[in-house]
C-alpha positions in Angstrom: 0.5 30.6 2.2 0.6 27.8 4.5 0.5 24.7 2.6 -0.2 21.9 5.4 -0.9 22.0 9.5 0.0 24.9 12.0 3.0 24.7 13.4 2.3 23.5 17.1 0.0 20.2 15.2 3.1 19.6 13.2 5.1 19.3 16.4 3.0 16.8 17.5 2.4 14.7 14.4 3.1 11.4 14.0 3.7 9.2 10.6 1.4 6.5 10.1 4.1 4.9 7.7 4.4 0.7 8.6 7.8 -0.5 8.4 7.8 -4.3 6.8 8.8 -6.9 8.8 11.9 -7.9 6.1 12.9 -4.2 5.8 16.4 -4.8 7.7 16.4 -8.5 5.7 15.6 -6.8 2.6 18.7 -4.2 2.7 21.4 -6.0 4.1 21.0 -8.3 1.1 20.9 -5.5 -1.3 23.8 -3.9 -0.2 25.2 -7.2 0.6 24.8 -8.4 -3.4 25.8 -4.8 -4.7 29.4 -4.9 -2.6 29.5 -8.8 -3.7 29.3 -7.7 -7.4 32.0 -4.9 -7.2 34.4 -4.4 -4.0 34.4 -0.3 -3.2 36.7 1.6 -5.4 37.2 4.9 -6.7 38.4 6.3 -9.6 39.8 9.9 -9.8 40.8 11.6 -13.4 42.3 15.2 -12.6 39.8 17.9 -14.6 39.8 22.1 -15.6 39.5 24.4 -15.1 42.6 24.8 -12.3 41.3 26.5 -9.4 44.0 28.3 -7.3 42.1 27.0 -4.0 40.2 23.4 -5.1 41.0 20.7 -6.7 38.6 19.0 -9.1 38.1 15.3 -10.3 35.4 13.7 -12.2 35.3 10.3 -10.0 33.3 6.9 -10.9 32.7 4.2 -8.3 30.6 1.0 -8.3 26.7 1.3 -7.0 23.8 -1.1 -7.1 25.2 -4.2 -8.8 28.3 -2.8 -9.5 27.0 -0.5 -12.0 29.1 2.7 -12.7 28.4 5.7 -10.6 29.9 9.2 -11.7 30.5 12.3 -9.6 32.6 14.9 -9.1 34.8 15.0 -6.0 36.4 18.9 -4.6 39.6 18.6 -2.7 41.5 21.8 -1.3 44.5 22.4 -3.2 47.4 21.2 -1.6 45.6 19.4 1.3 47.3 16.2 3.2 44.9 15.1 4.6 42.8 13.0 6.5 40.3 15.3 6.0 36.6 16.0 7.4 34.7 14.8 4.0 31.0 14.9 2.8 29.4 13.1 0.9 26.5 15.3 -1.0 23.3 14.2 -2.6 21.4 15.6 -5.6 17.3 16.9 -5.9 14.9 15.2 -7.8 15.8 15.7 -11.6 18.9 17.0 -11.2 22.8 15.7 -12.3 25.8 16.0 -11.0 26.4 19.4 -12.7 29.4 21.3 -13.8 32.7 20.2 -12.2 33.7 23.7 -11.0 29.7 24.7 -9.0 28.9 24.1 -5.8 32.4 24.7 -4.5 31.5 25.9 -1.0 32.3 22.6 0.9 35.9 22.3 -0.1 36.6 25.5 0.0 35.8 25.4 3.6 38.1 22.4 3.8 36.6 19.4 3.4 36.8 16.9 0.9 33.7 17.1 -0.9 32.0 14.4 -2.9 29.2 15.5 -5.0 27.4 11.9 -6.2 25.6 12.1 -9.7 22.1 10.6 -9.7 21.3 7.4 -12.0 18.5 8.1 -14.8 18.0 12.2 -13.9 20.2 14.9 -14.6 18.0 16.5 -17.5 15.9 19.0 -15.8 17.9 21.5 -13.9 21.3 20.4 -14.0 23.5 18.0 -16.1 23.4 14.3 -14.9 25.6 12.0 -16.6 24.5 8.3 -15.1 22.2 6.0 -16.9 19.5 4.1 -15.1 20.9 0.6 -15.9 17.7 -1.4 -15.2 19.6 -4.8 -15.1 17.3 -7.5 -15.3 14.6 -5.4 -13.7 11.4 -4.9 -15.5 10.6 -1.4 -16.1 6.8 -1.7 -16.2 4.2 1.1 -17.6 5.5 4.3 -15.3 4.6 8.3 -15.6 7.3 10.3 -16.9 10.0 11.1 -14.8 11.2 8.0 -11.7 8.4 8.2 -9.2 7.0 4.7 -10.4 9.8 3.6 -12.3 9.5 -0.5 -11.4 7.3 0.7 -8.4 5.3 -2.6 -8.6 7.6 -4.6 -6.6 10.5 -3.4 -4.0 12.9 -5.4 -6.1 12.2 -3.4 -9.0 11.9 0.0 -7.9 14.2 2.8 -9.2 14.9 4.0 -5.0 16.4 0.9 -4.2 19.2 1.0 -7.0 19.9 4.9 -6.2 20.0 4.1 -2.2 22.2 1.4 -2.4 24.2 4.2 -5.0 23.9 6.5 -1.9 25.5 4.0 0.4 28.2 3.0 -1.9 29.5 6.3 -2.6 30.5 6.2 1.3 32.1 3.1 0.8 33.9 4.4 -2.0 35.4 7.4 -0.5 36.6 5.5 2.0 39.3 4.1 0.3 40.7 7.7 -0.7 44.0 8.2 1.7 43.1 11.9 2.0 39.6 11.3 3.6 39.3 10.3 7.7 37.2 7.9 7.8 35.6 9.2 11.3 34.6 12.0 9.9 32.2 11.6 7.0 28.6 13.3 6.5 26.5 12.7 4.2 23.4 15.8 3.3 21.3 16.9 0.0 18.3 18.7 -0.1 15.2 17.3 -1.0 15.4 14.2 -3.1 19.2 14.1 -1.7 17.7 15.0 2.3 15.8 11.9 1.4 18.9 10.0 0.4 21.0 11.4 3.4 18.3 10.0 6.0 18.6 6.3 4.2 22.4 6.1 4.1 22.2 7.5 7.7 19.8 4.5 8.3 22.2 1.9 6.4 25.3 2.4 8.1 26.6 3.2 11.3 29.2 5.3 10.4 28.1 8.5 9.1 29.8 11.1 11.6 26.6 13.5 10.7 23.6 14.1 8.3 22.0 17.7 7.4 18.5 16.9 5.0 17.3 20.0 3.9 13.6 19.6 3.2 13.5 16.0 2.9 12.1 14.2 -0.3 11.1 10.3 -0.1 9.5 11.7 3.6 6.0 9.6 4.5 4.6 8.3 1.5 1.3 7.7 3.0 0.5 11.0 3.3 2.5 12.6 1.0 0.4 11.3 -2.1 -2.9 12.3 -1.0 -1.9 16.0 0.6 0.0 17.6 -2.4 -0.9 17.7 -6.3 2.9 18.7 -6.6 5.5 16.5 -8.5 7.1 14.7 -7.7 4.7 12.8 -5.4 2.0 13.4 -7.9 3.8 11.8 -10.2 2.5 8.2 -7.6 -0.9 9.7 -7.5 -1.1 9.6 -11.0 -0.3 5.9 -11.6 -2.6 5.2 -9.0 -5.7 7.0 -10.7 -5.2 4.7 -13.3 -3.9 1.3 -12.0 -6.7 1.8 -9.5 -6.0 -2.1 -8.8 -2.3 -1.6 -7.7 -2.9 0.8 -4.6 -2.2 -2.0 -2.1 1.4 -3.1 -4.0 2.6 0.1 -5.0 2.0 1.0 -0.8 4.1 -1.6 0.1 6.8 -1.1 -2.1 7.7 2.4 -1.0 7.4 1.4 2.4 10.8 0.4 1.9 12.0 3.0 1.1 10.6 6.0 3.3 12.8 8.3 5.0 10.3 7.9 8.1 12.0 3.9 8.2 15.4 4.6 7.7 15.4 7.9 10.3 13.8 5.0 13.2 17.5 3.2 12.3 20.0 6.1 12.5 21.9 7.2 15.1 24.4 10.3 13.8 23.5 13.6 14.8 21.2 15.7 12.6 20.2 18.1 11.2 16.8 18.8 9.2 15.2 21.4 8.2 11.6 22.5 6.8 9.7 24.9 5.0 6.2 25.8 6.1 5.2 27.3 2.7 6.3 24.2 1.0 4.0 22.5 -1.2 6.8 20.0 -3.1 7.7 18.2 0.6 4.5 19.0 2.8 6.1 20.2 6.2 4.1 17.4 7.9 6.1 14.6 5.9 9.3 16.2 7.4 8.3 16.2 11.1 7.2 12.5 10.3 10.8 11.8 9.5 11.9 13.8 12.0 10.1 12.8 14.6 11.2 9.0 13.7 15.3 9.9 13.8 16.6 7.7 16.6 19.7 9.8 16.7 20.2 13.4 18.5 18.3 15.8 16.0 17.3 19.2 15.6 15.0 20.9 13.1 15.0 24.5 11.6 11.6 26.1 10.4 11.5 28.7 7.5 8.5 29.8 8.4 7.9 31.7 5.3 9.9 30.1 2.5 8.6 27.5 -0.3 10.4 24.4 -1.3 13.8 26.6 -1.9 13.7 26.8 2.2 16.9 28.7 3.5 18.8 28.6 0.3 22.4 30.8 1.1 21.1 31.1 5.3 20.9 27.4 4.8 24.1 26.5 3.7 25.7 28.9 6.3 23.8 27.0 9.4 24.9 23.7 7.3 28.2 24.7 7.9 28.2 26.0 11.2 26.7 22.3 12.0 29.3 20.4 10.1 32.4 22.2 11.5 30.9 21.6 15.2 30.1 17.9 14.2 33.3 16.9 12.3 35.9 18.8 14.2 
């Protein structure tokens, strides 16, 4: 069933989101300290199985603070290079997997690098990154990362996987096979959400595809859905009743409806009208923010999973158009 408001409202819905007036202060000197505390780098160790068509290497790199990121990068076998390369986030609770899934991307013939996500990696898929909290506080928080440090922007969990996000580009950058004018970043959900902030951060990205996009107006995700992982906020907040205000302003730096006002690569999104994890509305709030040329696909009738295989296939048809 329909989960949020008929189609033609949705078209003309705006977010209510309110960007801070430090938000561009706020992440230049995040990513500004992270690229201080570790210059980009990555580092490649050759893994099996041996495919006869890809190539596979369990990678690490530096993210927030310098902190060790892993991931797995896909090269075609025998390639040259430079090569059109993306740059792939995970969902929410998810890892970076097995080395030898999701093996669609380079063996279409791109350089593919699949980032592992800090802290998760425990519910659906291997992670293998620890949430290295540094000297931030973690604070009382329901299970899972919702409202890990959400007291304070500083603190929050989203700013040390964002700036992650970012400096995976950075770090395959330095990689001789990759062209460096034709990178794209994409994930679905939780990654969507990741995709739209790097595409916000840096003016590089050659393209974005967010499937679904998680971390998509806060505002009115929280009080539309009873559906983790936005009820996970919801939850803190019917307890500290006191914190609405705070906890507000921190995730207002990091909405996807804020970093898609900043971003100028061509997109793609897409949404799922029967979605009850990211409320179709939250999308069209991000998507109706993206400065950049954008279009938007509707599964009308699909949940959360939206286009699954018919997704990927329009993902590539994009991606070979946009980083030809």
């Amino acid at each position: 069933m329909l989960t949020d408001l008929p189609l033609e409202q949705l078209w003309q819905y705006r977010s209510a989101q309110t960007t801070p007036d430090d938000f561009d202060t706020f992440w230049a000197d995040t990513l500004a300290e992270s690229r201080a505390a570790a210059p980009a780098s990555i580092e490649l160790v050759r893994v099996e199985p041996e495919l006869a068509s890809v190539e596979l290497y369990d990678v690490t790199f530096p993210g927030f603070a310098g902190q060790p990121i892993k991931g797995w990068l896909r090269v075609p076998a025998g390639a040259s290079g430079p090569l059109p390369t993306i740059v792939q986030y995970i969902g929410y609770g998810g890892g970076r997997g097995r080395a030898w899934e999701n093996l669609l991307w380079a063996s279409a013939g791109f350089v593919h690098l699949q980032m592992d996500t800090r802290g998760q990696g425990a519910a659906w898929s291997a992670g293998a990154t620890g949430d290295d909290l540094g000297p931030a506080a973690a604070g009382p928080q329901i299970a899972g990362v919702m409202t890990r440090g959400v007291d304070a922007p500083e603190d929050y969990y989203y700013r040390r996987l964002m700036t992650d996000a970012v400096r995976a580009v950075d770090a395959v950058r330095t990689l001789d096979i990759v062209d460096e004018s034709r990178i794209a970043v994409l994930g679905t959900s939780q990654g969507g959400g990741l995709a739209l902030a790097v595409a916000g951060l840096r003016d590089d990205i050659a393209a974005v595809a967010a499937n679904v996009p998680f971390l998509s107006d806060f505002p009115r995700a929280i009080v539309i859905t009873d559906a983790r992982p936005y009820h996970e906020i919801t939850e803190y907040l019917a307890v500290h009743r006191e914190k609405t205000d705070q906890v507000l302003r921190t995730l207002s730096y990091h909405d996807a409806v804020s970093f898609s006002a900043r971003a100028s690569a061509p997109a793609r999104f897409s949404v799922a009208l029967m979605d009850v994890v990211t409320p179709p509305s939250t999308v069209f709030g991000a998507f109706h923010s993206y400065a950049g040329e954008k279009d938007l696909r509707v599964w009308p009738y699909n949940g959360h999973e939206s286009g699954q295989a018919d997704e990927e296939a329009e993902m590539l048809a994009f991606l070979r158009t946009r980083l030809a």
